[in-house]
N, C-alpha and C positions, 0 to 999 in steps of 0.2 A: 406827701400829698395823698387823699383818701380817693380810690377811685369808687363811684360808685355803678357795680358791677352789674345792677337790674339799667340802668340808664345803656353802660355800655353795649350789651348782647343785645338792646334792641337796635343800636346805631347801626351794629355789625351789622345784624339780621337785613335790616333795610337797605345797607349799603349789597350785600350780597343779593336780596330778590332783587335789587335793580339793577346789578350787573348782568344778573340770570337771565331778566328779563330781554337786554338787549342785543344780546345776543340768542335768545331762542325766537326771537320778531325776525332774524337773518334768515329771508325762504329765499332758495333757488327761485326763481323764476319759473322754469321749465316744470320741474318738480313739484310744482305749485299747483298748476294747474291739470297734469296729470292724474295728481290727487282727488281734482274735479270734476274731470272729464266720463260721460258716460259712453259707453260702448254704444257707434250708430248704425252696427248691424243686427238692433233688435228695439222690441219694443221700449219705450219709457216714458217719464212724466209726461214729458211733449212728443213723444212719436208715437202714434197709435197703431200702425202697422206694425206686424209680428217682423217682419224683415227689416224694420230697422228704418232709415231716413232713406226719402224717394227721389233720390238728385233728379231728375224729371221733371221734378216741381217745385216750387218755390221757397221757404220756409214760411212755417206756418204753427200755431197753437197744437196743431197737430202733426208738423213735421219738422222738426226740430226746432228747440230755441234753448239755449245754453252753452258750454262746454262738451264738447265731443272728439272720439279720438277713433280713427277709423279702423275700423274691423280689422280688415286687413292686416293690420299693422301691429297689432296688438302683443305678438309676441317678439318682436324686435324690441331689442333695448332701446328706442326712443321711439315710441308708439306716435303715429302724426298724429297731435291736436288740434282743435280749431274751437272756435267762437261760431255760433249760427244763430241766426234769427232777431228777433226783437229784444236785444239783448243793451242793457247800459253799464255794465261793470267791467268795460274791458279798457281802461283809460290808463294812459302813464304815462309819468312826465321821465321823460330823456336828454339829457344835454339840450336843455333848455327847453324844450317843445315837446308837445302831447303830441300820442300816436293813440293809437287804437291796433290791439292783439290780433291778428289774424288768426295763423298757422304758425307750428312748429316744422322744423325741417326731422331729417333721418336723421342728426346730429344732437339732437335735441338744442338747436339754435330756436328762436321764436324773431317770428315777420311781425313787423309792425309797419303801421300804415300813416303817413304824414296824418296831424289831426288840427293843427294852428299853435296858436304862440297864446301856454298859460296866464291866467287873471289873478295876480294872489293864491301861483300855486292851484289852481284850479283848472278844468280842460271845461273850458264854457259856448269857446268858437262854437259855428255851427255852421250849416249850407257852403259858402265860399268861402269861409273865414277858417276851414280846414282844408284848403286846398292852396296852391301857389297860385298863379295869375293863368288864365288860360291861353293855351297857345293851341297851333296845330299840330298836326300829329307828324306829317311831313312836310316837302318843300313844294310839291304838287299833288294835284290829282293823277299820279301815275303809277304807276305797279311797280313803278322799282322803288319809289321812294315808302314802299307800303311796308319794309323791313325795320326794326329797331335801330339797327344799323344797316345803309346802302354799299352799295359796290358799284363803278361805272365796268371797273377792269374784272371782277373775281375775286382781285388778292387784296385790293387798299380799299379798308372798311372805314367809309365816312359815316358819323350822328347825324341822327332823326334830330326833328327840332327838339321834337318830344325828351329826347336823351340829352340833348344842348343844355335845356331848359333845366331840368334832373341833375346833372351833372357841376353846371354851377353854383347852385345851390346849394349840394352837399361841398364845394370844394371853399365854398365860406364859409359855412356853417358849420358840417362834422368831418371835416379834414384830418384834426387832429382827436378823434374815437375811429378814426379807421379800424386800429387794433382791438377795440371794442364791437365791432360789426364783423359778422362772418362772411366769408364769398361764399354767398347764397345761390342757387342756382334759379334764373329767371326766364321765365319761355315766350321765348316770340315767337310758337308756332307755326312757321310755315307749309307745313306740310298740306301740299295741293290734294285734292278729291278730284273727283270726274270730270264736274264741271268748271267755271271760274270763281269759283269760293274754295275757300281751305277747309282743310278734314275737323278744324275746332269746331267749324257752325255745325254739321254734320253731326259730329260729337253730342255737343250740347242739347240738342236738340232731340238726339235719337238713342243715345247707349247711355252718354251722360260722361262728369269731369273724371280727370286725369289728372297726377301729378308725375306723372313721366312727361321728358321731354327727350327728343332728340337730338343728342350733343351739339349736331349744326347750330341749333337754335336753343341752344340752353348758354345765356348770355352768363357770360362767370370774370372774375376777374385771370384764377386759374383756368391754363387751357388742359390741364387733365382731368379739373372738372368738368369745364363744359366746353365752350369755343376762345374762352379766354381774350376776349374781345372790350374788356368792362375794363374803363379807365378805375374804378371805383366800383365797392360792394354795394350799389345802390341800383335800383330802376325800379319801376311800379309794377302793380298787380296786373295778374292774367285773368282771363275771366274764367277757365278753368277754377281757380283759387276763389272767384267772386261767388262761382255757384254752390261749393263746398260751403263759401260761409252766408248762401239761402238766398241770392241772386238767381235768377232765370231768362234765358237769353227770350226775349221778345212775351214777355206775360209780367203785365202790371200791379200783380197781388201778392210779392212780395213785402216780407215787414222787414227785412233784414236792416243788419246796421251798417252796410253797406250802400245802401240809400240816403245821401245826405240832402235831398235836394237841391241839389248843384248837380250837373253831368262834370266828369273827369275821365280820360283814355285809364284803358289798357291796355295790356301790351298784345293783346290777339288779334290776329288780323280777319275778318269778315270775308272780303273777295277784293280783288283785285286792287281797287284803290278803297275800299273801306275798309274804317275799325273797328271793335269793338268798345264802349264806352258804357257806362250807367248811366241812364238820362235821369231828369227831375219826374219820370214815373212810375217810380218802383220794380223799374226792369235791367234788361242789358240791350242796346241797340245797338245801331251801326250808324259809322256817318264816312263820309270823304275825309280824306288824308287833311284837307287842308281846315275843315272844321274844329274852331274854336273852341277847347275846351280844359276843363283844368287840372291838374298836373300833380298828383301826391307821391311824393317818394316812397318808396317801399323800403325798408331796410332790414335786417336777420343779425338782433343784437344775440351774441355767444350766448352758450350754455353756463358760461361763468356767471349773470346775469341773476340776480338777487334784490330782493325790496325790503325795505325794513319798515314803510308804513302802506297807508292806501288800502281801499278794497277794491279800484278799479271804478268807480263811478265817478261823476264829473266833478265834483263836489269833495270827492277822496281819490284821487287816481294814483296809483299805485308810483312810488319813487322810488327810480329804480337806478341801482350801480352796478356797473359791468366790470371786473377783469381783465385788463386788456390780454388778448391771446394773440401771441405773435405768428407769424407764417414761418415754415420749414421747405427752403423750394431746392430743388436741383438742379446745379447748374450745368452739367450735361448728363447724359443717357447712363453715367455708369454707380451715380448712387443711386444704392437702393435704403430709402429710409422708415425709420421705425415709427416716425409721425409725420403729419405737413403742419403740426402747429402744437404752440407750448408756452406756459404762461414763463415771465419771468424768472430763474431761478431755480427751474427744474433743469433734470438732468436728460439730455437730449442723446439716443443714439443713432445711429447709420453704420454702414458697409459701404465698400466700394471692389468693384469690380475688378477682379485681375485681366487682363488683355494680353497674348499674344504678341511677344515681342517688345513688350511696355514693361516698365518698371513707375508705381507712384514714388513724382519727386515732392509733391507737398500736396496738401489741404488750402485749399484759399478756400475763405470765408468775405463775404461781402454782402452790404443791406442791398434794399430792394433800387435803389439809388445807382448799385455800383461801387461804392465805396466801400472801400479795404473794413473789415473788422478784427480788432485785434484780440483772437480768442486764442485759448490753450484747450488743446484738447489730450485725452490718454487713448492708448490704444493697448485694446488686450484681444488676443486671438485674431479676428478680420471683424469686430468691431471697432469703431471709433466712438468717441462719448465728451459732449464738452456740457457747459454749463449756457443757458440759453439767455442771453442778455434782451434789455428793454428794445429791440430790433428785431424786424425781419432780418430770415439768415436763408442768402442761396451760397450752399457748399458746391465749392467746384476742384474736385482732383485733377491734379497735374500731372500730366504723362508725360516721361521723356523715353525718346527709342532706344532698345537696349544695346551694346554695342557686343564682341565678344567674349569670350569669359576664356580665361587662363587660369592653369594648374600652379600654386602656390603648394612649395614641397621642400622638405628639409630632411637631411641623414644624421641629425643632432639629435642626438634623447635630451636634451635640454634643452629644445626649442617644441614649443609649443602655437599648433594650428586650428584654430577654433573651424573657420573655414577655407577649404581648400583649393576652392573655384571663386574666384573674382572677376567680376566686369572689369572690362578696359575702362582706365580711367574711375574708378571706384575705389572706397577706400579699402585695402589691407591691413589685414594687424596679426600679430604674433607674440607671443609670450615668452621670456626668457627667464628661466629655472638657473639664477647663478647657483650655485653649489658653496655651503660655507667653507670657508678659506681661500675660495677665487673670486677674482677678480677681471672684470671682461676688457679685452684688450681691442677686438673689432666686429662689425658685422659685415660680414660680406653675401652680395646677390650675384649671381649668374644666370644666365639663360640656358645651365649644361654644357655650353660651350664657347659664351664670351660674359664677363666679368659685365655686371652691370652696375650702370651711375646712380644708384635711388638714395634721394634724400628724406630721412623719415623724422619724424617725430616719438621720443620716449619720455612716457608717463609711467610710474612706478612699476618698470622690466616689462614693460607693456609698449610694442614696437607698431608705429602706424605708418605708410607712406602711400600713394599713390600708384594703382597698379598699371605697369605697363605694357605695350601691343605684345609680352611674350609670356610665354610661362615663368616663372619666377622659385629658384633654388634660393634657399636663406641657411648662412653658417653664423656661427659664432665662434672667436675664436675667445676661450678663455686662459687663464696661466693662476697655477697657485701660490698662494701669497707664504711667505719667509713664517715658519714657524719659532719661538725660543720656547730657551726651557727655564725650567722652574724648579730648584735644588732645595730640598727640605730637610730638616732634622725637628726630631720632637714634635712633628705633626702629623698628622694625617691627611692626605691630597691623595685625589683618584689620577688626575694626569702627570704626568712630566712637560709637555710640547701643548704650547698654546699661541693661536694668531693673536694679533693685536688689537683688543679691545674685547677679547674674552675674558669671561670673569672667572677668577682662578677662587675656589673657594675652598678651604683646610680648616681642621678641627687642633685644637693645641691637647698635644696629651697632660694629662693632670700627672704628678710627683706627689707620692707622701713625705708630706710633711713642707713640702714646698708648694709656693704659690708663685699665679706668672705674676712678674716684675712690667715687662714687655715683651711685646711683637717687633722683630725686626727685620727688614726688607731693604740688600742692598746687591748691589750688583757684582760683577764676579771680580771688581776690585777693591771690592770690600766699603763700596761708598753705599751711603745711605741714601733712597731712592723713595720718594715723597710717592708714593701709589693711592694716596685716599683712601690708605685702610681703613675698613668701617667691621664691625664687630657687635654680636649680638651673646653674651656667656662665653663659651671657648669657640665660637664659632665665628669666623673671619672672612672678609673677602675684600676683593680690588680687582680692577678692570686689566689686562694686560699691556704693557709697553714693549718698546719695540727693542729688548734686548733682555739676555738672561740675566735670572734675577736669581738670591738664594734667601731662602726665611729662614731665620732663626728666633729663637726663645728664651729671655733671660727670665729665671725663675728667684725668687727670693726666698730663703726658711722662713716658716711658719713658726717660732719659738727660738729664742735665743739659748745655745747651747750651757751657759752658766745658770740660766735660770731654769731651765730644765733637769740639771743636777740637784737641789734644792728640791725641788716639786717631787722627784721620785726620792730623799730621806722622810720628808712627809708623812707621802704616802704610805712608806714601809712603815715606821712607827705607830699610823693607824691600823694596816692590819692585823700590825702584832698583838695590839691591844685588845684590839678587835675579837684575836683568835683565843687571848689567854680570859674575856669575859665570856666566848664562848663555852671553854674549858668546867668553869667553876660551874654557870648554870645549869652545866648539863650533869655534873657531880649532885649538886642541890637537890634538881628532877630524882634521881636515883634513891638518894636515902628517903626523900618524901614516899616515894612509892614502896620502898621495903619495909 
């Protein structure tokens, strides 16, 4: 068959750019946008102020609208981003439903904010049709019900409706992307001021947003990120978060795209029995707990988080695929680990704690459920290192109490103690060096001054048993095994006396003019004794049996004595000849020359 090879290179060629192609379209998420983001402690396109964006005030044509990543932050490896202003390119479709980008966290995670249920792949919802049904924020108009989550007692934290509402909806909907959403840290603010309003109004108002929060009230799924209180990596925006991205608490001239015309809570709370919410005019307000309003889940899909089309506008909103990253938890105070989370397939390490008195008897591994995981781990030095499966993993070491230790001791040079101090009840073990030609007859234990009962286990001269409430003496008694000997003629052997199943190995001497006939191998009454001679030239060998043996060597002539009479008249009558044409030629040479 004729290929033709201008047709083929270009098939290549094309198959090649569009493999190129689809995977150079693979952007990080995070990474993506960082690329975008202008620095918003200084002037630019849209900020006209030399000092950068004026959280004081709204967003605006002049105070911010785009991509921004805050000052501050700039030199930490995941610089916080955000979206501000009158902005339409921050759209993406997620397990099934558009959000809209807020903020990135210190993780380089990014917040995304409920947006409605895509048309054809498209983010077209608008006003209510990006939000869930509206509800109230608590159960009353009353201050205690004014928390994210309430307390009657201090210790047993019941949901706001507002988190009810939140919570089931993710538990139908992204249940199973948990692993794909990060525990994000969410602020319900409470921290009081002077009067009966909290320090957030005060904030917003007078110094301006914060994304510190106070672990009290930094709502997390983990409680050593924040309170640990969160069924789920889910709850909605603070207003903190709302003003960063160009929201302003009580002033109506905001453009942000946190303005949908619809009001929907957020998680900060106003004073006493109000919230904070954005109403239908361009601001941030406050209403009573039990005030109707609507409901957007906030969620912090991972850093693993990648789009391969989309610009982000309604029309193109960026589709997006996450990574699922598993969680790494501890399941008590003595591991110290090397991460709290880890994709699939990576190799995960930790330590654990020595304690006082403790010895670890195992590693239990179990999901977030409680149930057993059946993982292999290696351990080198005081780390530990396994392989991270499609599951959360809480490591939990097992401590048992040590008991006493006893001296394990032997006066044997051929007994072998690796260690010489044993826990009661722990295992023992010992080496035993037999010596060739013996053969071991017992082992015996004592405590120095009674004969003890231990039952052990041996694995090749390798002695284990359990160690008991005393110190522990170990003998061996060994005995050497019956040597024979080995009676030669016409060969060469280095020994005489060999044990049983030694290999005797001899050289046969060479005779002129004779050749070996045979090797023979019999015993000392002269019977012939099958050894499995084996032989390589004059070189011989067999394994020892268990009685003297004698070799000897029958040799045959090389030349039969008759015909070797003949051979030498022969050859005489050739030399003679030989000598008497040497004679004359050498007489010829002579007269030539004279």
């Amino acid at each position: 068959m004729k290929i033709n090879f201008k047709i083929f290179f270009v098939f290549a060629f094309t198959l090649l750019m569009i493999s190129t192609s689809v995977h150079a379209a693979d952007k990080n998420l995070y990474e993506y946008l960082k690329s975008k983001a202008v620095d918003d402690g200084k002037n630019s396109t849209y900020v006209s102020d030399n000092n950068g964006i004026d959280f004081l005030n709204p967003s605006s044509e002049t105070n911010g609208r785009g991509i921004y990543y805050i000052h501050d932050t700039k030199n930490e490896t995941y610089p916080i981003v955000y979206y501000r202003g009158d902005i339409s390119n921050n759209f993406i479709i997620y397990a099934g439903y558009c959000w809209q980008i807020l903020l990135s966290t210190n993780t380089g995670a990014v917040k995304l904010i409920y947006a409605g249920v895509p048309t054809d792949n498209k983010c077209l919802a608008e006003g209510g049709d990006m939000s869930l049904p509206k509800t109230a924020f608590g159960l009353a108009n009353d201050s205690k019900y004014a928390p994210y989550m309430y307390t009657e007692d201090g210790t047993t934290f019941n949901d706001s409706v507002l988190k009810t509402s939140i919570d089931n909806w993710f538990e139908a909907n992204l249940k199973d992307q948990a692993n794909e959403i990060e525990d994000a840290i969410y602020c319900n603010d409470m921290t009081p001021d002077s009067s009966v309003q909290f320090a957030a109004r005060y904030r917003l108002l007078n110094t301006g947003p914060t994304l510190s929060c106070p672990k009290e009230y930094s709502y997390t799924v983990d409680n050593d990120l924040g309170n640990g209180r969160l069924k789920y990596p889910v709850a909605t925006v603070s207003a903190d978060e709302l003003t960063y991205i160009g929201l302003k608490l009580k002033d109506t001239t905001s453009d942000s795209f946190g303005w949908i015309n619809f009001s929907y809570w957020a998680m900060t709370p106003y004073s006493g029995i109000k919230n904070m919410y954005p109403n239908t005019k361009h601001a941030i307000n406050e209403n009573t707990l039990t005030y109707a309003a609507g409901a957007r889940p906030v969620i912090a899909v991972n850093n693993t988080a990648f789009f391969r089309s989309g610009n982000g506008e309604r029309n193109t909103p960026f589709s997006l695929k996450v990574t699922a990253v598993y969680k790494v938890s501890k399941g008590n105070e003595y591991v110290n680990l090397d991460t709290t989370s880890s994709i699939a397939g990576e190799k995960v390490s930790f330590k654990v704690q020595d304690r006082d008195g403790f010895a670890i008897e195992d590693i239990e591994f179990t999901d977030s459920d409680g149930n057993e995981l059946n993982i292999s781990y290696t351990k080198s030095g005081d780390k530990y290192t396994f392989e991270m499966p499609e599951k959360n993993v809480v490591i939990t070491p097992k401590y048992r109490q040590l008991k006493d230790f006893h001296a394990l001791l032997t006066n044997n040079t051929n007994i072998i103690i690796p260690v010489d101090s044993i826990e009661e009840e722990q295992e023992a073990s010992f080496k035993l060096n037999i010596l060739h030609g013996y053969k071991l007859i017992k082992i015996t234990f004592s405590d120095g001054n009674n004969d003890l009962d231990i039952n052990y286990e041996e694995n090749n001269n390798t002695y284990k048993f359990t160690m008991p409430a005393s110190d522990v003496i170990v003998d061996a008694q060994l005995e050497e095994l019956p040597k024979y000997k080995v009676n030669s003629t016409d060969v060469e052997i280095k020994d005489t006396d060999y044990y049983v199943g030694d290999k005797v190995s001899f050289t046969v001497k060479n005779k002129i003019g004779k050749k070996i006939d045979k090797v023979i191998v019999t015993d000392l009454d002269g019977n012939v004794v099958d050894v499995n001679l084996t032989n390589n030239g004059n070189e011989y060998s067999f394994d020892m049996i268990d009685k003297d043996l004698n070799i000897s060597v029958v040799y045959d002539d090389l030349i039969n004595p008759n015909t070797a009479a003949g051979i030498e008249i022969i050859l005489y009558i050739i030399i003679s000849i030989m000598s008497i044409t040497g004679i004359k030629l050498t007489l010829k040479r002579i007269r030539e020359y004279n």
